[in-house]
Jmol script that loads the backbone (N, CA, C; Angstrom):
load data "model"
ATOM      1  N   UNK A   1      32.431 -55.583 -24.117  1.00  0.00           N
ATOM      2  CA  UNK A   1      31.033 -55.982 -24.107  1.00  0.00           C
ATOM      3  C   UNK A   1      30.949 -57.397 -23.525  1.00  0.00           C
ATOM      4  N   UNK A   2      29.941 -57.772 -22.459  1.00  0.00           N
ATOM      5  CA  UNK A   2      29.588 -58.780 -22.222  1.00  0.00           C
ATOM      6  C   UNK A   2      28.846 -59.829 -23.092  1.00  0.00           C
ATOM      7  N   UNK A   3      28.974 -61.371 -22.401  1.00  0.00           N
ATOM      8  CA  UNK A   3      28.247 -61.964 -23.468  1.00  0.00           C
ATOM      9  C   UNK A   3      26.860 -61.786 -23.728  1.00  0.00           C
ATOM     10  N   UNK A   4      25.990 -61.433 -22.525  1.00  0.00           N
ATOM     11  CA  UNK A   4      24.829 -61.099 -22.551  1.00  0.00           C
ATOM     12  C   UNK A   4      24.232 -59.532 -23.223  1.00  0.00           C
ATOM     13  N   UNK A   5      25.419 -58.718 -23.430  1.00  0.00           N
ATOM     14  CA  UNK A   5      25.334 -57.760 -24.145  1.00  0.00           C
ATOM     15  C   UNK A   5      25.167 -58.502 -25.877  1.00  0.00           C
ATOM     16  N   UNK A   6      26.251 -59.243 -26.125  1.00  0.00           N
ATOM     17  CA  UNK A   6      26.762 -59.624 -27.395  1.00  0.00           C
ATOM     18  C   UNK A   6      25.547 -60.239 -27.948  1.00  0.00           C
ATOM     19  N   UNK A   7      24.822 -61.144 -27.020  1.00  0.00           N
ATOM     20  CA  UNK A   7      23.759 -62.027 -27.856  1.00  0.00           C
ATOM     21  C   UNK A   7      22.430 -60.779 -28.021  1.00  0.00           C
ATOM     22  N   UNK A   8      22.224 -60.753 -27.173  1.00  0.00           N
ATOM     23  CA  UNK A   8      21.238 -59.700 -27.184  1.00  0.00           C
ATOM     24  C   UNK A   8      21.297 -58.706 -28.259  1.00  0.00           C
ATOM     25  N   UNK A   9      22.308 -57.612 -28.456  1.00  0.00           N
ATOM     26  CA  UNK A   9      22.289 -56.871 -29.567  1.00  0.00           C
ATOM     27  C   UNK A   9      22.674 -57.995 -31.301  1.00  0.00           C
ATOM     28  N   UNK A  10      23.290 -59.153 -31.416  1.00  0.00           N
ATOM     29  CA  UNK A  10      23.029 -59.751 -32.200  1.00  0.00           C
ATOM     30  C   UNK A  10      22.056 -60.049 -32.216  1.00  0.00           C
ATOM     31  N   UNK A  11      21.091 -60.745 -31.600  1.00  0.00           N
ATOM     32  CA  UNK A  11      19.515 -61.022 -31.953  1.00  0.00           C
ATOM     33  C   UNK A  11      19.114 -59.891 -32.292  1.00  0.00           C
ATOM     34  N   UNK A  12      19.035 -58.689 -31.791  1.00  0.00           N
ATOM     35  CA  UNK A  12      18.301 -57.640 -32.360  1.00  0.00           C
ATOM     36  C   UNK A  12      18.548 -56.942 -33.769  1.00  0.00           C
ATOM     37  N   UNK A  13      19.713 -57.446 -34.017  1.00  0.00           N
ATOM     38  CA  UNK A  13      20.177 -57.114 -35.245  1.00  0.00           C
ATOM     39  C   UNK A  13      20.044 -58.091 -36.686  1.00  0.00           C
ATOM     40  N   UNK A  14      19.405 -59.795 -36.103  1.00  0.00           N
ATOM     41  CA  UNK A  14      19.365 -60.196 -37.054  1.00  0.00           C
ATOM     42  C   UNK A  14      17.845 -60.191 -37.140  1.00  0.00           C
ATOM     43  N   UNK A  15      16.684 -59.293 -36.284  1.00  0.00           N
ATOM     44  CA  UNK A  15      15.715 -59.169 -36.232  1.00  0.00           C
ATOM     45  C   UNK A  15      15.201 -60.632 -35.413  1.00  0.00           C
ATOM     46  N   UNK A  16      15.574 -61.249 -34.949  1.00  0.00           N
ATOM     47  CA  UNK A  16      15.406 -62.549 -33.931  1.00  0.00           C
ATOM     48  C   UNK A  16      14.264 -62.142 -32.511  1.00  0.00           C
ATOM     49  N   UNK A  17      13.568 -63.098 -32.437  1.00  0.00           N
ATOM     50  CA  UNK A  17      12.757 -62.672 -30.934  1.00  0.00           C
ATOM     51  C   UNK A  17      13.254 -63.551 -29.926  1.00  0.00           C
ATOM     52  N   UNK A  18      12.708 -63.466 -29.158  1.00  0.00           N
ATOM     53  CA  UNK A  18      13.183 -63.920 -27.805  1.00  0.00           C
ATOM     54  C   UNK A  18      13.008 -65.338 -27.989  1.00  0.00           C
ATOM     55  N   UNK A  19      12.064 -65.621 -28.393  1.00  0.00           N
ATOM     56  CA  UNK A  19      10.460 -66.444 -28.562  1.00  0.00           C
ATOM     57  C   UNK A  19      11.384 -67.290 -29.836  1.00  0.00           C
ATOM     58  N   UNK A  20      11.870 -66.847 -30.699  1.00  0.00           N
ATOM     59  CA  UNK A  20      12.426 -67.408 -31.925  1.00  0.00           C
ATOM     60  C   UNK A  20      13.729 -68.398 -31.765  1.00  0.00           C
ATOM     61  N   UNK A  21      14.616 -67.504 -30.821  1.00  0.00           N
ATOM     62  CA  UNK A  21      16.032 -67.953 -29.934  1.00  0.00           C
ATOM     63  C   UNK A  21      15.720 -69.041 -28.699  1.00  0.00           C
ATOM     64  N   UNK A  22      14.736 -69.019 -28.379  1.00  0.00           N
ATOM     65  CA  UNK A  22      14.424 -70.171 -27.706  1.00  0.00           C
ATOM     66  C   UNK A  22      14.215 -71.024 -27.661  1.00  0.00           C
ATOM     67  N   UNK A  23      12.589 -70.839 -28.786  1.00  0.00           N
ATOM     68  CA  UNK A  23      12.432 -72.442 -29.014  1.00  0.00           C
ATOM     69  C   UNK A  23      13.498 -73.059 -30.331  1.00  0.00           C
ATOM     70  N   UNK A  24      14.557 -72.718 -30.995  1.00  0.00           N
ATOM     71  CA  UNK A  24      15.124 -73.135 -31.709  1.00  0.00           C
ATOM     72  C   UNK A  24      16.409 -73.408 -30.868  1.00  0.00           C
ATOM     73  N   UNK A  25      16.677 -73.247 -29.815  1.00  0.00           N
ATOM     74  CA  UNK A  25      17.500 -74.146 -28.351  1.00  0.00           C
ATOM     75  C   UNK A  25      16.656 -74.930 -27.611  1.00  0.00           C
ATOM     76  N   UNK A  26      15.934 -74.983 -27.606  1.00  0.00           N
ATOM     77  CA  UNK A  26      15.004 -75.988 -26.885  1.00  0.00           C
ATOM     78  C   UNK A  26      14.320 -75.401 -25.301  1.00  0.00           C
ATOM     79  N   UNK A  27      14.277 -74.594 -25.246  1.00  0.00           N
ATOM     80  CA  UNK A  27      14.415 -73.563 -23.587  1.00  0.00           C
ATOM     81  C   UNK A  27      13.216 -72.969 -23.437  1.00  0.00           C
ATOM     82  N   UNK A  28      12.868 -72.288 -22.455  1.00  0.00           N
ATOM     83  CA  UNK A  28      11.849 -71.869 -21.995  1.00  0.00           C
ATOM     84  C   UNK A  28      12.162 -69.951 -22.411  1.00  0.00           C
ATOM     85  N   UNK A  29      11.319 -68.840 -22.720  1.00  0.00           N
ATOM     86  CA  UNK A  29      12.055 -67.762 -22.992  1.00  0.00           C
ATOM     87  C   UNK A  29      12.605 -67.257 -21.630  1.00  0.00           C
ATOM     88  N   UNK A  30      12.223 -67.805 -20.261  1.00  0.00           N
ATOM     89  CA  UNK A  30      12.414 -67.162 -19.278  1.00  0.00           C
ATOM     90  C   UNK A  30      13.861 -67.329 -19.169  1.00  0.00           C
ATOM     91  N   UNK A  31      14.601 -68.800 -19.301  1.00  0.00           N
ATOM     92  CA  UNK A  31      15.877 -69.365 -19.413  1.00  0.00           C
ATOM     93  C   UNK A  31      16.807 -68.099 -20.386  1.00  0.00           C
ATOM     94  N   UNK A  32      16.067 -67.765 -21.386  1.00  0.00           N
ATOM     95  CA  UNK A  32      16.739 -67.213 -22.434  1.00  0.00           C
ATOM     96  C   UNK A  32      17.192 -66.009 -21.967  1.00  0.00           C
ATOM     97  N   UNK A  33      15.565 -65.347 -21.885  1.00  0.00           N
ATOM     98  CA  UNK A  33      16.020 -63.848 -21.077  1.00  0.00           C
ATOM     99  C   UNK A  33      16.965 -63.600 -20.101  1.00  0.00           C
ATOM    100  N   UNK A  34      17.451 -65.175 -19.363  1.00  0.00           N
ATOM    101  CA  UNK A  34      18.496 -64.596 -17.949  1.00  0.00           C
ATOM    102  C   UNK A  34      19.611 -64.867 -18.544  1.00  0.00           C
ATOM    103  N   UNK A  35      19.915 -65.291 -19.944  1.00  0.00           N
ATOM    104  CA  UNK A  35      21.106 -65.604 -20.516  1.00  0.00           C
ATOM    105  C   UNK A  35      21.417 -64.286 -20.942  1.00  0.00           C
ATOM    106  N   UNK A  36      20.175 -63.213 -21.670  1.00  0.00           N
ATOM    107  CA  UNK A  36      20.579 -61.963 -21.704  1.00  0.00           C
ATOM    108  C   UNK A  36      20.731 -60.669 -20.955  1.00  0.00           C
ATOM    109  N   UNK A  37      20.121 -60.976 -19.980  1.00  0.00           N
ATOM    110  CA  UNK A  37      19.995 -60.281 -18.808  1.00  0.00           C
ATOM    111  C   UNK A  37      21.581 -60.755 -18.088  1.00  0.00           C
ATOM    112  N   UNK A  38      21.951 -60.199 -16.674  1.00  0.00           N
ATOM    113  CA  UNK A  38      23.094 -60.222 -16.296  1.00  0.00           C
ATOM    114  C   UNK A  38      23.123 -61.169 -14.933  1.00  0.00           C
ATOM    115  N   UNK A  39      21.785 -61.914 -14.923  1.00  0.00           N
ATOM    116  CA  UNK A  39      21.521 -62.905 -14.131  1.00  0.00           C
ATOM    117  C   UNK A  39      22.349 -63.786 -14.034  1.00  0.00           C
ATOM    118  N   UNK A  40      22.696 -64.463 -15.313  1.00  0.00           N
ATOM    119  CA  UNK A  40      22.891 -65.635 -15.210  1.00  0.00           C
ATOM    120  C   UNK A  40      24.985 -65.430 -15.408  1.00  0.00           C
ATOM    121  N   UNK A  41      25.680 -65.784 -14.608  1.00  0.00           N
ATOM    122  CA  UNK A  41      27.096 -64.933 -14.593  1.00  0.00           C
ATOM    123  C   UNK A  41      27.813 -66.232 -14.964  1.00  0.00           C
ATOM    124  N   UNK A  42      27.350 -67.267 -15.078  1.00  0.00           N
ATOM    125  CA  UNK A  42      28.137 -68.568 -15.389  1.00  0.00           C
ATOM    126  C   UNK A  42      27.417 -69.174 -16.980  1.00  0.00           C
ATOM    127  N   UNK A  43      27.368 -68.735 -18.138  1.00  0.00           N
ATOM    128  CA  UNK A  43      27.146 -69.521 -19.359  1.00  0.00           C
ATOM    129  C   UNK A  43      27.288 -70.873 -19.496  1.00  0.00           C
ATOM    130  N   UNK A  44      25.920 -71.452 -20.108  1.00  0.00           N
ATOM    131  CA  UNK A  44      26.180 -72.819 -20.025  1.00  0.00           C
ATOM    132  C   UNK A  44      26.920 -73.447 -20.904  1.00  0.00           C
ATOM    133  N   UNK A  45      28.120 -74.042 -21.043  1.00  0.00           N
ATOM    134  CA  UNK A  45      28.632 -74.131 -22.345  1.00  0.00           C
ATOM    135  C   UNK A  45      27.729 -75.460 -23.466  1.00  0.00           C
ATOM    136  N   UNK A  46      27.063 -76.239 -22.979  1.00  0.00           N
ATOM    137  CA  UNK A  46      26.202 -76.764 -23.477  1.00  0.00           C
ATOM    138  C   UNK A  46      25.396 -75.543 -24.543  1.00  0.00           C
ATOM    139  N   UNK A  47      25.105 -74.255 -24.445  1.00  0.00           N
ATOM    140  CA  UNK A  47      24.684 -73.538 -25.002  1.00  0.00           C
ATOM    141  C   UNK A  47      25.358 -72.671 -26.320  1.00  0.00           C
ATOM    142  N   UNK A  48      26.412 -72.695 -26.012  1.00  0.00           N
ATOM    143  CA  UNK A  48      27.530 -71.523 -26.652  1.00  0.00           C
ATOM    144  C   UNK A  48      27.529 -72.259 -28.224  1.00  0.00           C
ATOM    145  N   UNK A  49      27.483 -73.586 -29.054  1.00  0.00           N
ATOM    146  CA  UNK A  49      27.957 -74.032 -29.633  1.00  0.00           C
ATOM    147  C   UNK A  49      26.466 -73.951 -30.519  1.00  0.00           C
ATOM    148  N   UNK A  50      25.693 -74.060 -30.103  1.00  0.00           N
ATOM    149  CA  UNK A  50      24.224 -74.126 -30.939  1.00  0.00           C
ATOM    150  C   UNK A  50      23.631 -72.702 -30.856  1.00  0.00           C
ATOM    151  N   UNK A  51      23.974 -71.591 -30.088  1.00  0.00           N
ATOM    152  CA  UNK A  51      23.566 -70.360 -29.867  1.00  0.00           C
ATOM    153  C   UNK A  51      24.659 -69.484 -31.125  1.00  0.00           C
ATOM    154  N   UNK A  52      25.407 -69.665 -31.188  1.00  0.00           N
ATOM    155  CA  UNK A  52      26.425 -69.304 -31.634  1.00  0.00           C
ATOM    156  C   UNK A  52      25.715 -69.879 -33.286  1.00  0.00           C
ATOM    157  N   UNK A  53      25.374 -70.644 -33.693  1.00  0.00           N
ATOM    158  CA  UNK A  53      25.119 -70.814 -34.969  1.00  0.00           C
ATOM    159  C   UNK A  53      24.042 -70.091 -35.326  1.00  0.00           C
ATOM    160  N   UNK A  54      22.668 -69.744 -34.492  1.00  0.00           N
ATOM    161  CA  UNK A  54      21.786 -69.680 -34.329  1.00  0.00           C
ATOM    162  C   UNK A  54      21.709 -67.715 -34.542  1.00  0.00           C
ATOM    163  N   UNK A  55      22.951 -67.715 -34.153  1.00  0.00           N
ATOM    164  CA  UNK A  55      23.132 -65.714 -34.134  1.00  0.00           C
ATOM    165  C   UNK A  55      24.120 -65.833 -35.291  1.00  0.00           C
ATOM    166  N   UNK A  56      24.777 -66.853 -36.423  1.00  0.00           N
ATOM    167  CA  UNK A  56      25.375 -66.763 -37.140  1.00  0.00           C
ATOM    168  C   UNK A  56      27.041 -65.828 -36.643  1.00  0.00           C
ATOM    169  N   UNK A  57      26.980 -66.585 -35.540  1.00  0.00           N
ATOM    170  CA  UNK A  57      28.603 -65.949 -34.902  1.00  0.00           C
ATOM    171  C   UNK A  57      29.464 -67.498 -34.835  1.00  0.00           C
ATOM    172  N   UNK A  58      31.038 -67.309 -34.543  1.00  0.00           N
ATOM    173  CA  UNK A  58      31.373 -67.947 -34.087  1.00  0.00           C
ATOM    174  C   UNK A  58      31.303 -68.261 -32.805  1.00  0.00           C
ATOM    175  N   UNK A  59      31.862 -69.716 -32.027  1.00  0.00           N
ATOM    176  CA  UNK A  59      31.530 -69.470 -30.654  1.00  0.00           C
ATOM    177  C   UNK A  59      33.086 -68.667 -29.975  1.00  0.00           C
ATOM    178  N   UNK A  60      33.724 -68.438 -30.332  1.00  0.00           N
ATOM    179  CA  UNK A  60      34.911 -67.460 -29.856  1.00  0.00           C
ATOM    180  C   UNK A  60      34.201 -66.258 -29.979  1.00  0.00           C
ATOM    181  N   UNK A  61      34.081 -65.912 -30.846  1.00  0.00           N
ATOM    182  CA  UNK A  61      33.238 -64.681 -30.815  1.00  0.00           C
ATOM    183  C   UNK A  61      31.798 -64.526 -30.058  1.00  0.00           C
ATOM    184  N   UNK A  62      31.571 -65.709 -30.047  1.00  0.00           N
ATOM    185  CA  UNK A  62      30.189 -65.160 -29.122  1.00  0.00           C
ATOM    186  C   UNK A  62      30.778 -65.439 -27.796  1.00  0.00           C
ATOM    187  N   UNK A  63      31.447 -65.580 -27.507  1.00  0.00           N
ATOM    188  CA  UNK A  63      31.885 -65.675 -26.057  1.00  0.00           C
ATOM    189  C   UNK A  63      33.192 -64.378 -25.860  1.00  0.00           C
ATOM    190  N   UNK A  64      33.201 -63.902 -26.765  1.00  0.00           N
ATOM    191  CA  UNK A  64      34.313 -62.307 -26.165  1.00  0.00           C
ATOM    192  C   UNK A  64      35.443 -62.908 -26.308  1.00  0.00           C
ATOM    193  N   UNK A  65      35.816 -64.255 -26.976  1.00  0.00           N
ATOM    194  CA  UNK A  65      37.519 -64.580 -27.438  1.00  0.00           C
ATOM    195  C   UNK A  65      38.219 -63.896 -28.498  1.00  0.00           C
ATOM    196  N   UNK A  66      37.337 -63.678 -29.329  1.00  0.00           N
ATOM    197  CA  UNK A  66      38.103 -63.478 -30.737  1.00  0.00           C
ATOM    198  C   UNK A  66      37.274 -62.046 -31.238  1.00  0.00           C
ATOM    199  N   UNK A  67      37.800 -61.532 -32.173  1.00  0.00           N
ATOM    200  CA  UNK A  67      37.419 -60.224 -32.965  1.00  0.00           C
ATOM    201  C   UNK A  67      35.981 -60.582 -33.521  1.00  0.00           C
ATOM    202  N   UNK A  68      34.858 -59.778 -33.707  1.00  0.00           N
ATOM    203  CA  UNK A  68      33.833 -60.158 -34.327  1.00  0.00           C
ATOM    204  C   UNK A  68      34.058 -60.507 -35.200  1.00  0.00           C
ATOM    205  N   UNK A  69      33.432 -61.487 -36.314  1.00  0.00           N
ATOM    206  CA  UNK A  69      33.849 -61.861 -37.772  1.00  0.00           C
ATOM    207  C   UNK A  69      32.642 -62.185 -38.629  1.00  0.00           C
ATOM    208  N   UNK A  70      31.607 -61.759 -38.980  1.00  0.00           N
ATOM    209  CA  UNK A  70      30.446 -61.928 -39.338  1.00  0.00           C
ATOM    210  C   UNK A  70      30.609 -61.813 -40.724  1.00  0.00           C
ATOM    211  N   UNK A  71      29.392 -62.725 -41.388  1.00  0.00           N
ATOM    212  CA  UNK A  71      29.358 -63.271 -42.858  1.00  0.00           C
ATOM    213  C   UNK A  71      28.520 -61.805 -42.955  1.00  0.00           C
ATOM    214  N   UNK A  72      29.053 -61.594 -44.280  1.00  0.00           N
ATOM    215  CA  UNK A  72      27.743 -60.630 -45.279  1.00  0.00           C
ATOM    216  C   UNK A  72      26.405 -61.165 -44.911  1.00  0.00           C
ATOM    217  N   UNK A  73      25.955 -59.608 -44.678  1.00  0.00           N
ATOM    218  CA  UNK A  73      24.289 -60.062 -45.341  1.00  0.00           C
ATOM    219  C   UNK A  73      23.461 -60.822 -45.606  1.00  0.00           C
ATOM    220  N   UNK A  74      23.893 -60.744 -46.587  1.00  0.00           N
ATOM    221  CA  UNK A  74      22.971 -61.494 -48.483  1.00  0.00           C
ATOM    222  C   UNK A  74      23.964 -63.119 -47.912  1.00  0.00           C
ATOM    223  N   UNK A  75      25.085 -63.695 -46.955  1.00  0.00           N
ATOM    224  CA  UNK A  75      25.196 -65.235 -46.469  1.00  0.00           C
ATOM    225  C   UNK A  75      24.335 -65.066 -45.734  1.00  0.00           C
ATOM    226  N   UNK A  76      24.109 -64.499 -44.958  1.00  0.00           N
ATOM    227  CA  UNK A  76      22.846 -64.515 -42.962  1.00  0.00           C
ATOM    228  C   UNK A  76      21.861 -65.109 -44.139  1.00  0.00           C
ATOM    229  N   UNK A  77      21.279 -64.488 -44.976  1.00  0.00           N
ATOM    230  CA  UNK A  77      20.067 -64.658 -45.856  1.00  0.00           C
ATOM    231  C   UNK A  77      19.945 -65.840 -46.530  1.00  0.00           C
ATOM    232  N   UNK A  78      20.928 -65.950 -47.235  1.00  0.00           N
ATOM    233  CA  UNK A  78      21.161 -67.568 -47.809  1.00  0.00           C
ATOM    234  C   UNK A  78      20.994 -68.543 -47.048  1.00  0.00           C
ATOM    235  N   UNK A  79      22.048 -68.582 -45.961  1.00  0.00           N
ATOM    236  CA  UNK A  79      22.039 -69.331 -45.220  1.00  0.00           C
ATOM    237  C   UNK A  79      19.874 -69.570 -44.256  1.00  0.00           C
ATOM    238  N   UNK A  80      19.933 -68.703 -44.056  1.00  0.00           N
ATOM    239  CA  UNK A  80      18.415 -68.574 -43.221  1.00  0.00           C
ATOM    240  C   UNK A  80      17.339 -69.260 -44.090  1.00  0.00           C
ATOM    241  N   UNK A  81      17.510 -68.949 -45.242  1.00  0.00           N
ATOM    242  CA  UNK A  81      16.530 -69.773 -45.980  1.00  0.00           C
ATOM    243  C   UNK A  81      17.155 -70.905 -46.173  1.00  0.00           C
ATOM    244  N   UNK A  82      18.138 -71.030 -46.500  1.00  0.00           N
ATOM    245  CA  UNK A  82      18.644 -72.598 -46.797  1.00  0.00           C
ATOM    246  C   UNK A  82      18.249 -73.794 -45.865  1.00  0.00           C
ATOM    247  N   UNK A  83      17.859 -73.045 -44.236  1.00  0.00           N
ATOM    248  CA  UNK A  83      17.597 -73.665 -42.808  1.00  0.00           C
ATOM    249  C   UNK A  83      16.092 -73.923 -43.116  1.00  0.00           C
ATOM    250  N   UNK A  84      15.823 -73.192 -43.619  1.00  0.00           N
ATOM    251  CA  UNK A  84      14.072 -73.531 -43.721  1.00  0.00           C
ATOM    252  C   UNK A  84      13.412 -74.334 -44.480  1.00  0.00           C
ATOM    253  N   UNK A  85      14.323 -74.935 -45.613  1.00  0.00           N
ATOM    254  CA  UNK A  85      14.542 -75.829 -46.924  1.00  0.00           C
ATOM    255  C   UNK A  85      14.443 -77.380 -46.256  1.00  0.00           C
ATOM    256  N   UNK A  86      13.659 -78.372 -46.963  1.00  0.00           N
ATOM    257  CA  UNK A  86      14.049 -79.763 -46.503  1.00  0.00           C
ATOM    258  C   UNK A  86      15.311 -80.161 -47.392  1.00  0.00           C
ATOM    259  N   UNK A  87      15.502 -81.259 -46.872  1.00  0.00           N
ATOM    260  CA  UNK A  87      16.749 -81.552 -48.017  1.00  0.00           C
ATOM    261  C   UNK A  87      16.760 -81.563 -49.491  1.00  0.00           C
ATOM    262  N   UNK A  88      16.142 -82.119 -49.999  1.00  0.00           N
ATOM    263  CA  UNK A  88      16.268 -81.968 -51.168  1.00  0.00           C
ATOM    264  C   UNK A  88      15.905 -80.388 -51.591  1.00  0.00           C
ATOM    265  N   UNK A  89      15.244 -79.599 -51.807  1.00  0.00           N
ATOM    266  CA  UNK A  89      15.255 -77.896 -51.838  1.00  0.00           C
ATOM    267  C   UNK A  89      16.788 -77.656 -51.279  1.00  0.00           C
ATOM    268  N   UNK A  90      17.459 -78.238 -50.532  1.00  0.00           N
ATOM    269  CA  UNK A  90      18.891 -77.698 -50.233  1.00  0.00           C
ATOM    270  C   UNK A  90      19.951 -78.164 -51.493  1.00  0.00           C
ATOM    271  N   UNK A  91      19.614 -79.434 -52.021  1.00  0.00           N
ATOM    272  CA  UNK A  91      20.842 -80.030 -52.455  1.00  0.00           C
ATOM    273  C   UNK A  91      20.386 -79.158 -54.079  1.00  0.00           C
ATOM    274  N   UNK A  92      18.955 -78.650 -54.381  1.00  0.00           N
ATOM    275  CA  UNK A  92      18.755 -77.737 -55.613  1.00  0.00           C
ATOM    276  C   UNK A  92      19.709 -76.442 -55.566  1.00  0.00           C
ATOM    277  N   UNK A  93      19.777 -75.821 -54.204  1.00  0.00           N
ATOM    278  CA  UNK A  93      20.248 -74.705 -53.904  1.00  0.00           C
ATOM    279  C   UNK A  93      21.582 -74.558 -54.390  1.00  0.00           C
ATOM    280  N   UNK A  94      22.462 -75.782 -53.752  1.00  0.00           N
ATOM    281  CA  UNK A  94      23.768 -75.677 -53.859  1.00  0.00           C
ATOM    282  C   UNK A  94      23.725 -76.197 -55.298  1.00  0.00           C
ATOM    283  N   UNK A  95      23.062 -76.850 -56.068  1.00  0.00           N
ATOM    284  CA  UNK A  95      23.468 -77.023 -57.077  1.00  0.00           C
ATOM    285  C   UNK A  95      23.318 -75.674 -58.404  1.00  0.00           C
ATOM    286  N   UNK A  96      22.544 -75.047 -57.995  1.00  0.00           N
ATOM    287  CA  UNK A  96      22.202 -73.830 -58.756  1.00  0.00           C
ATOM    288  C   UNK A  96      23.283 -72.967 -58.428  1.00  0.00           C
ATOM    289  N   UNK A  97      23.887 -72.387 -57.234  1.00  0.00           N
ATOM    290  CA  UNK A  97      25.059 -71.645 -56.440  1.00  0.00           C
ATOM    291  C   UNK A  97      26.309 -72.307 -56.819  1.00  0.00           C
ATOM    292  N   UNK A  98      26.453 -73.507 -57.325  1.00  0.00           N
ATOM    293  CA  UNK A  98      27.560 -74.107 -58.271  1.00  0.00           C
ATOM    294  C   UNK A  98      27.580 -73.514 -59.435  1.00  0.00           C
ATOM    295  N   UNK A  99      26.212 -73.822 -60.170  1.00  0.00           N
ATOM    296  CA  UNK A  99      25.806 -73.186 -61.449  1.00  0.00           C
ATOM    297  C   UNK A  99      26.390 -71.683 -61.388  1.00  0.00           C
ATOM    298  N   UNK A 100      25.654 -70.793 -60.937  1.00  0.00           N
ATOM    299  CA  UNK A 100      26.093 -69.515 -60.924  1.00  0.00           C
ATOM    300  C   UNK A 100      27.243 -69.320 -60.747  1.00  0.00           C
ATOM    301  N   UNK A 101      27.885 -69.924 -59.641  1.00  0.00           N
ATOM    302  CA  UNK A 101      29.926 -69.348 -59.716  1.00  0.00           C
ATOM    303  C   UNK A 101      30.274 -69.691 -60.860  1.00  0.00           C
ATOM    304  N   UNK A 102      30.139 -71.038 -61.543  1.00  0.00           N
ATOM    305  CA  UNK A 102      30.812 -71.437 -62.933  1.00  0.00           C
ATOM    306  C   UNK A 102      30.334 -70.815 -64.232  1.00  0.00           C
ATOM    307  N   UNK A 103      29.132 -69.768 -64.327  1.00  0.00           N
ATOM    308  CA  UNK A 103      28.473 -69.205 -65.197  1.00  0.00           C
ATOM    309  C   UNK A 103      29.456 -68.277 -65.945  1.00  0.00           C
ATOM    310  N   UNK A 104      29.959 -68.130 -67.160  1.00  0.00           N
ATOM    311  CA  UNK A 104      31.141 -67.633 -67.437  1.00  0.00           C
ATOM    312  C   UNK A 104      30.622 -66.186 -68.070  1.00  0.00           C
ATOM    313  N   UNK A 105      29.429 -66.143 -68.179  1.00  0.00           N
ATOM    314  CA  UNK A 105      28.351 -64.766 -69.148  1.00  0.00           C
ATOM    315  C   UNK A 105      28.327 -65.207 -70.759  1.00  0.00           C
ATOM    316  N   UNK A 106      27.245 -64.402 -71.139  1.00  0.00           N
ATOM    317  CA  UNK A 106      27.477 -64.506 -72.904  1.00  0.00           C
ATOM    318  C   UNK A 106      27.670 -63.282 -73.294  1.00  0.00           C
TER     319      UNK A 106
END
end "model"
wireframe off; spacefill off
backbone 0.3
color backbone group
């Protein structure tokens, strides 16, 4: 699979729009679309490192180096809201997700 295959069916799979992947790289969607399309045959590597977080891949993996390796689920989810959190709502998060691993039951 190509890389423009790879991003493309990852966006579609984490339910991502075109429109969503763009402006959260800073780009125009037209830029985007030729990154998924087979236009664009040279990747910018300026791109690979923030795209790659953005599809919750590595960038070996989003570039066809390494074996896919994708987090569960229910992390994509955590993580996605955790992005939408200002800081402080983050530092509650992890402190509650501390809480819970150390929760021993009654």
């Amino acid at each position: 699979m190509e890389i423009n295959e790879r991003i493309k069916a990852r966006r579609l799979e984490l339910g991502l729009s075109v429109d969503d992947i763009a402006e959260k790289l800073h780009i125009n969607r037209a830029t985007y679309y030729r990154y998924e399309s087979e236009e664009i045959k040279k990747f910018p590597l300026d791109i690979v490192l923030p795209l790659a977080e953005i599809l919750h891949l590595s960038p070996q993996v989003l570039m066809g180096w390494d074996k896919e390796e994708r987090p569960p689920d229910l992390v994509v989810e955590i993580d996605t809201i955790a992005r939408s959190m200002d800081e402080s709502q983050q530092a509650r998060l992890l402190e509650y997700a501390k809480m819970l691993r150390d929760y021993k039951g009654g």
